[in-house]
Structures are given as structure tokens and as C-alpha cells.
N, C-alpha and C positions, 0 to 999 in steps of 0.2 A: 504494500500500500504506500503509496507518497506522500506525506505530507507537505506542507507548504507550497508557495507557490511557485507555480515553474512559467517562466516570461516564453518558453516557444522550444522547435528543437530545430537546426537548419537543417534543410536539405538544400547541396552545394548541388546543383545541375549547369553550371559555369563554374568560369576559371575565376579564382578568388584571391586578395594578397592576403596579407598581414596587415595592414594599413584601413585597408575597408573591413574586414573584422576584426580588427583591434577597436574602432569606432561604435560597432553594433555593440559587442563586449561595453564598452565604457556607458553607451547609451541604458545599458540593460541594468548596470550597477546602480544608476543613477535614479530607475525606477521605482516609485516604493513597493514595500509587500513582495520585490523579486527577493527570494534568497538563493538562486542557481542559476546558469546557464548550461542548456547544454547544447551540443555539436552531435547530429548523427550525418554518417556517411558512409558510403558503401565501401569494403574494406578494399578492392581495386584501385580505388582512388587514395592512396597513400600522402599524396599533397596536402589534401583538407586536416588529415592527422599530422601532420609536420607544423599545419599554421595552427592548429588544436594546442600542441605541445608549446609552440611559442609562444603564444598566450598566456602558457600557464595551466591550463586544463589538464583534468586526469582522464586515462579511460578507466570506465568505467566495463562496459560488457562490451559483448558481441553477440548477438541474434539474428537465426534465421528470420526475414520478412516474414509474412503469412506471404504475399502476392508474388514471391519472388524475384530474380532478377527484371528491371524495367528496362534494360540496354544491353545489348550485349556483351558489353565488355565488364559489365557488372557480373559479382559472386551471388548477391541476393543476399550477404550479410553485412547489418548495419552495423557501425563501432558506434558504441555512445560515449563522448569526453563530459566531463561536467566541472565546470567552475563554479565553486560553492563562493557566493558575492557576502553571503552575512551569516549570523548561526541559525542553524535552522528552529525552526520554535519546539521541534521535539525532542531537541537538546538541551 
């Protein structure tokens, strides 16, 4: 079960930096009631987890989709990173 609140999770279907998610990140801290962000992306895409990492983000898991792969070049497993922004309130 999850508690608190979660502000969203990205799905990268473009090329993304560090600079434009470093931004979304700072916007999402900024939010009230966020205490997390997180980052999901298809484990093929190793880039999205490189700027996850440089952010600061942890991973968290890996799951099969239910729908599977959406692209070919896709495995159909998502990585989830999460940056905890505040302490969660079940702490």
C-alpha cells in the first residue's frame, strides 16, 4: 500500500537531459503534500537511469508491465527510481 503523496511517474518516450529533468525534479520539491518523485522507464532505455542516478534517485524495483513491450526495442520491464523530497508521514 502507499502512503502519501506521489506528484506522477515519467514515462521518457523522447530523448531527455539532465537539465530538463533536473527542472521537473526541483519543480516537484517545490510542491506541497509531494513527498516523492518517481522515474519509471523501460529497462532498454539505460539513459533515462543514468539521468535517474544523477539526480540523485534510487531504484527502487523492476516489473513486468501487464501490457507488455509498447516498441520494439522495448523488454516490457519498467525500472522504478524514487526520490524521497520530504519524510514520508508514515515515518
Amino acid at each position: 500500500m502507499t502512503t502519501g503523496n506521489c506528484l506522477a511517474h515519467w514515462k521518457f518516450h523522447c530523448r531527455s537531459d539532465v537539465a530538463s529533468s533536473a527542472a521537473l525534479v526541483e519543480a516537484g520539491r517545490r510542491m506541497p503534500g509531494i513527498d516523492r518523485i518517481e522515474i519509471h522507464h523501460d529497462e532498454a532505455n539505460p539513459a533515462s537511469g543514468a539521468i535517474a542516478r544523477r539526480l540523485g534517485f534510487t531504484e527502487m524495483e523492476r516489473v513486468q508491465v501487464p501490457e507488455g513491450p509498447v516498441a520494439p526495442s522495448e523488454t516490457g520491464i519498467d525500472v522504478i527510481w524514487r526520490l524521497q523530497t520530504r519524510p514520508s508521514p508514515s515515518a
